[in-house]
N, C-alpha and C positions, 0 to 999 in steps of 0.2 A: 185176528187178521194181521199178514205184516204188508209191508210195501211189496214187496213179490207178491204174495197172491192178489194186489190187487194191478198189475202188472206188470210192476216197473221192477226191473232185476239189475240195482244200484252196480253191483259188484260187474254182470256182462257190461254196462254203459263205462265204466269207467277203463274195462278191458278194451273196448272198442275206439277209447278216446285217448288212451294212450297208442293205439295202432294210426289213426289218425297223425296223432301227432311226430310218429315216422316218417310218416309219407309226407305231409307238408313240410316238415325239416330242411327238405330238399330246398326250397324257395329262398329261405332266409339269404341265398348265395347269390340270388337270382336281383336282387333289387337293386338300381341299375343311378337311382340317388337316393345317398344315406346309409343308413348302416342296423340290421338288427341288434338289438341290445337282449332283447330276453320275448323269447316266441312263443312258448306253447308251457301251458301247466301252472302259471299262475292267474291271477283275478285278470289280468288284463297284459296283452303285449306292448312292445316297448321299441320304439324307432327314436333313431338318433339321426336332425334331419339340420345340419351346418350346427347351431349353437344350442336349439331346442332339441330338447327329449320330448316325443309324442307319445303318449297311450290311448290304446285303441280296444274296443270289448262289445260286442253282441249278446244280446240273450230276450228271451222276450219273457211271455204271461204266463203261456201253458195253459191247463186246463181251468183257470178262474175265469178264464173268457167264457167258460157254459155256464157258468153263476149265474154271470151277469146278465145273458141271454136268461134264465129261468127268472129272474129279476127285471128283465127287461130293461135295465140301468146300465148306460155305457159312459157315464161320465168320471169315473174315475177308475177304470182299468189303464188308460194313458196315464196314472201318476204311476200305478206296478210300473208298465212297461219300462218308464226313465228309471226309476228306481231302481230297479235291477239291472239297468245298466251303471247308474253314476255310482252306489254301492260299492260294484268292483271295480269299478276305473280308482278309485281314492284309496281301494286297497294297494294300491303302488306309491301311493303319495300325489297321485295327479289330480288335480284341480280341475273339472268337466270342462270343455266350453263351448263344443259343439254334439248336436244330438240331428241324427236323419232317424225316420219310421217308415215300416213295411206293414201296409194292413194288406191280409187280402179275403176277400168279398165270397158269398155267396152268390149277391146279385147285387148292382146300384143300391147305392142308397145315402142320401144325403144328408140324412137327420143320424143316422147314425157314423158316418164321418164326421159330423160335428162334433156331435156328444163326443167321441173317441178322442178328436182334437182339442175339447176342456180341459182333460185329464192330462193330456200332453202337456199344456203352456202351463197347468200347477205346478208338474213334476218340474218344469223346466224354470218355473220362476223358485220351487223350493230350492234347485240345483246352482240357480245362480246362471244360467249358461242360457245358448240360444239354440233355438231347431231351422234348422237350414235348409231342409228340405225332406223326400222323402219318395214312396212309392208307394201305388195303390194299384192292384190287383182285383177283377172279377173272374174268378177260377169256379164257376157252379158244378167241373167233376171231380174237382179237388176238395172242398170246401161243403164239409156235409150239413143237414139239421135246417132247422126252418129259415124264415126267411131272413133276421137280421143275425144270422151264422156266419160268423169272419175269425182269423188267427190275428195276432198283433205282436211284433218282433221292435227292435230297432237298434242301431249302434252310436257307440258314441266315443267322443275325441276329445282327452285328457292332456294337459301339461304337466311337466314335472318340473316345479321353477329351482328344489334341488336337489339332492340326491334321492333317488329312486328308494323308496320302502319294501324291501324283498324279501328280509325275514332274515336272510342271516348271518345278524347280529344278535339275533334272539339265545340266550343262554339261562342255563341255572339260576334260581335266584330271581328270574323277571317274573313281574307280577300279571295274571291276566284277568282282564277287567271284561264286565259284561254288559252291554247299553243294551234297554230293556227293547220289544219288539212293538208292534205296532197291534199282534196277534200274526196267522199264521205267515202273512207278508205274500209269497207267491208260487211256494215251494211245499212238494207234498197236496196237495188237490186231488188228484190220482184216488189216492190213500182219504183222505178225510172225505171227500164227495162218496167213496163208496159207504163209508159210516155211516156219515148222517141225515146221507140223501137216500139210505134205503129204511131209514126208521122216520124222518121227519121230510115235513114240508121247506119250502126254502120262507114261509109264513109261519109258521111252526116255533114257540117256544122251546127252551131245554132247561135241564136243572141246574145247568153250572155256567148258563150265558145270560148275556145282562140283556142284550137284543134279539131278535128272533134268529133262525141259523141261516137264511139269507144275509140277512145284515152285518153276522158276524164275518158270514166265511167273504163278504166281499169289501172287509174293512182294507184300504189302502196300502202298499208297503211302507216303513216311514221312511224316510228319507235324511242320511245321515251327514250330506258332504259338507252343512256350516258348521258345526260344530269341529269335523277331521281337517277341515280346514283350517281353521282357527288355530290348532293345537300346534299343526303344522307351522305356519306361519312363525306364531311367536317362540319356535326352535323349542317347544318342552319335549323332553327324550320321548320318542317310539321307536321299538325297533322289532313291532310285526303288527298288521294292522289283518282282519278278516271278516268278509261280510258271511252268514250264519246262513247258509240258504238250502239247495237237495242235499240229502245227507249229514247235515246239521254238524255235530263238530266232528266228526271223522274227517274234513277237508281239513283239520290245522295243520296237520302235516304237508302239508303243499306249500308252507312258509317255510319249516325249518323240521325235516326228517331226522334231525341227531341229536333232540330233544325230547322230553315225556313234556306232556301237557295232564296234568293232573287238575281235574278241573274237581274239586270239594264242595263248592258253593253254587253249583248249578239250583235253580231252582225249581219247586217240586211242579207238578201239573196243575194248571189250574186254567178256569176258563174253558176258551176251545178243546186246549190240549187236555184236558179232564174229561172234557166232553166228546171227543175224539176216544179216549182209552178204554172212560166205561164202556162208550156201547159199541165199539169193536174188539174189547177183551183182549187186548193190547197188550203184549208186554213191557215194562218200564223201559229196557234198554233197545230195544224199537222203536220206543217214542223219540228216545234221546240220539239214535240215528238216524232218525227220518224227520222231524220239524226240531225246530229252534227254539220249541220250549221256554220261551219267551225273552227270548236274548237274539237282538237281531244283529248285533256287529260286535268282533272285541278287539280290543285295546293291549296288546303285550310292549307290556313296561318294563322299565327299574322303577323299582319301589321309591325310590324319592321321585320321581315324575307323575305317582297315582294321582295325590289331592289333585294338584293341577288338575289333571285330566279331569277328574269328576268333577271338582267346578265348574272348568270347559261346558261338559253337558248340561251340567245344571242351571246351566245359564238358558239353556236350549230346551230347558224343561224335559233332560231326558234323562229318566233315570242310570247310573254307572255305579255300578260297584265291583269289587272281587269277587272273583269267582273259580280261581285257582291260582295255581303257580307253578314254573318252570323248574322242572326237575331231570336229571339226567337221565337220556335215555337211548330212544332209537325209535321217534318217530309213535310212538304210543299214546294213546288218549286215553285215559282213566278218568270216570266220574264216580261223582257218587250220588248212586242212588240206591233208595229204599235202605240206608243205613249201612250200604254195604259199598265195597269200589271196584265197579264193572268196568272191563275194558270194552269200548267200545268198536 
């Protein structure tokens, strides 16, 4: 099975998103205090607004909200939701510090806006940042499936206290590092729900998971911004920073297209992602563009900047290591897998 037949057609979405991003182009002219810095096609936009630099990014859950509905557990889809937002706000350099959320409803319900509001104040106390408000929604002919059936989005509002992180600086010779994932984080559900939800229960053991395939598939996204923070702060060299989400490392090029990303030290399947391959018969370089194969953010450096950095994590208990390096190119991702180096 790949992620098209299970419906999602990576290549028309990213057709459709660069057409998009014609059309709102027009705007950037349009803003009437302040000034656009950087609009469309990387982790996060960019306003320049008297002396602060603002970053600003949306994105929500997607389909781990039916998980959790099969699970009946809504208290930790609000730590995905921030996550995938503050994630890519820091892929610019910016520090979160404000977060608003959009739930919208099948029908009332209160005990599940709570539950969904747990998961928010984690995400938000792991972010460091506040939620300031938000909007709630009862849509019953929008909003299909039983009764506690809802979507869950939200945006959030970053600083850049200094120069903006946009990639490129990134050249030959930088080193790129891989901080390990939480599992599959929030990305690819599509794809793994049709696997393992048509052979197991979401109660259901498997051979290559430590908890049952509910529990796995609704393990939290991690949440990277103390540690990007930190590194930031005490000035140690970055000079590309990207969070690992749809389409896993095919997006490095949206940093720095005039470069090869030669990624060696990806690591192999295991867990989910094993679990995921066997029983949809999978191919390796499938896997390695559709989930993040357990590397949830990287880190592109100069090689004296690395220890630092994996210190940095390791403080944060998260694991960072190598996992390729920059080599000349044109925008190219090569990995290696099964012993061999697939362009991806």
């Amino acid at each position: 099975m790949t992620y098209h037949d299970a419906g999602v057609d990576v290549s028309k979405i990213r057709t459709a998103q660069r057409s998009i991003g014609e059309i709102i182009s027009v705007t950037h002219g349009m803003i009437a205090v302040g000034k656009v810095v950087s609009g469309f096609g990387h982790y996060a936009g960019l306003i320049k607004l008297g002396s602060e630099l603002l970053a600003l990014h949306s994105d929500g859950v997607g389909t781990k909200v039916l998980v959790a509905q099969l699970m009946n557990r809504f208290d930790t889809v609000g730590i995905d939701c921030v996550a995938m937002n503050v994630n890519d706000v820091i892929c610019v350099g910016a520090q979160p510090v404000g977060f608003i959320d959009y739930v919208a409803l099948r029908q009332p319900n209160e005990w599940l806006l709570q539950e969904i509001a747990k998961g928010l104040v984690e995400g938000a106390r792991q972010s460091q940042m506040a939620i300031v408000g938000g909007e709630t929604a009862v849509l019953p002919d929008v909003i299909a499936g039983e009764e506690n059936a809802f979507d869950l989005a939200g945006m959030v509002m970053g600083v850049v206290k200094d120069k903006p992180i946009l990639g490129g600086a990134i050249k030959p010779g930088d080193i790129i590092l891989g901080v390990e994932s939480s599992g599959l984080h929030s990305n690819g559900y599509t794809l793994a729900r049709k696997v393992l939800l048509s052979k197991y229960s979401v109660d259901d053991n498997a051979d290559h998971l430590v908890q049952t395939v509910g529990e796995e598939l609704l393990i939290p996204t991690r949440i990277y911004v103390r540690p990007v923070m930190e590194i930031l702060k005490k000035k140690i060299g970055v000079n590309g920073l990207a969070n690992i989400t749809g389409g896993s490392f095919t997006k490095l090029p949206r940093l720095n297209s005039t470069v090869r990303y030669d990624l060696v030290g990806v690591p192999p399947p295991m867990g989910i992602f094993k679990q995921i391959q066997v029983d949809g018969e999978i191919d390796s370089k499938e896997m390695y563009r559709t989930f993040n194969m357990g590397v949830g953010f990287c880190v592109i450096a100069p090689k004296a900047s690395t220890d630092d950095i994996i210190r940095v994590f390791g403080k944060y208990k998260m694991c960072c290591k190598t996992i390729g390096r920059i080599e000349k190119g044109r925008g190219e991702v090569v990995a290696g897998i099964d012993g061999k180096k697939v362009v991806l």
